[in-house]
TILO-600998 format. One record per residue (C-alpha): x, y, z. Coordinates in steps of 0.5 Angstrom, whole numbers. Layout:
TILO-600998
c1|c2|c3
X|Y|Z
...
end
This chain:
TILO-600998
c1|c2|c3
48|18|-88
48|18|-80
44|13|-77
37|17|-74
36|10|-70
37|11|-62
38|4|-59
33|2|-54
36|0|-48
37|-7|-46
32|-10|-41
30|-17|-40
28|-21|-35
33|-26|-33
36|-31|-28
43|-29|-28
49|-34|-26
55|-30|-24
63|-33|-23
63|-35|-14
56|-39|-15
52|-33|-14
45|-34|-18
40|-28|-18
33|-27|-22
30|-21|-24
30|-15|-29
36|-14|-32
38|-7|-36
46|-6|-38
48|1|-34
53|6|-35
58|8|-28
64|10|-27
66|9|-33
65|2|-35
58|-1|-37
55|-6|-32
49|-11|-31
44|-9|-27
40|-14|-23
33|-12|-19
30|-17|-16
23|-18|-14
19|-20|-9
12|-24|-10
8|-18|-12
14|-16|-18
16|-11|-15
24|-8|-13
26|-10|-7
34|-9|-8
39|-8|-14
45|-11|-15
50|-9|-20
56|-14|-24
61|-12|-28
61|-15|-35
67|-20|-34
64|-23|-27
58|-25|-31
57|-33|-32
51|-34|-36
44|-31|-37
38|-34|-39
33|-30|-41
26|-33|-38
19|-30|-37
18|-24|-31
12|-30|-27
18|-35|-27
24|-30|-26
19|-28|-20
18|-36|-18
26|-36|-19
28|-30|-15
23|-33|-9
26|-40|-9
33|-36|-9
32|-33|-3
38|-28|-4
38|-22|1
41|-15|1
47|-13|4
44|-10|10
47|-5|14
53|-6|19
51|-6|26
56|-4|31
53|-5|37
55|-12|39
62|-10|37
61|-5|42
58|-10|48
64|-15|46
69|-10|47
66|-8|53
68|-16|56
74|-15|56
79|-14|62
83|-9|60
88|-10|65
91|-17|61
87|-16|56
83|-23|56
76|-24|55
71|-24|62
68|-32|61
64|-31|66
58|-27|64
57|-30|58
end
């Protein structure tokens, strides 16, 4: 006889402690990408809502423990992890440009 029930996805609100000391709290679901089942971490701000999503493999997870979505939010507050931002070239570019390109030593004097 086959079985007619469809799993109901994995949602939970949780503080999340991966391998590396990183802690983050928030919504978790199970994700499938790249070929491989992830946990994926949406953190909130203050008003619940997603401000970013971080995603983990199963084996870098430490623990997960469950909690209430007004402590997860307390939780990701007092955490203050932040997402990864956009990498800004510009002051690369202005540091290359203190450089004497004749010995290839840095101009100390227009720091």
């Amino acid at each position: 006889m086959p079985d007619d029930k469809v799993k109901e996805p994995f949602q939970s609100w949780a503080l999340v402690e991966i391998m590396g000391h990183v802690r983050l709290a928030g919504l978790i679901t199970e994700e499938s990408l790249f070929g491989s089942v992830m946990l994926r971490v949406d953190v909130p701000n203050a008003e619940g809502e997603t401000v970013f999503t971080r995603y983990f493999g199963g084996s870098s997870i430490y623990s997960i423990s469950p909690v209430t979505k007004e402590i997860a939010i307390a939780l990701a507050k007092n955490i203050c992890a932040k997402p990864v931002t956009v990498y800004d070239i510009e002051p690369q570019r202005q540091l290359a440009g203190r450089f004497d390109r004749q010995d290839d030593e840095m101009e100390f004097g227009d720091r």
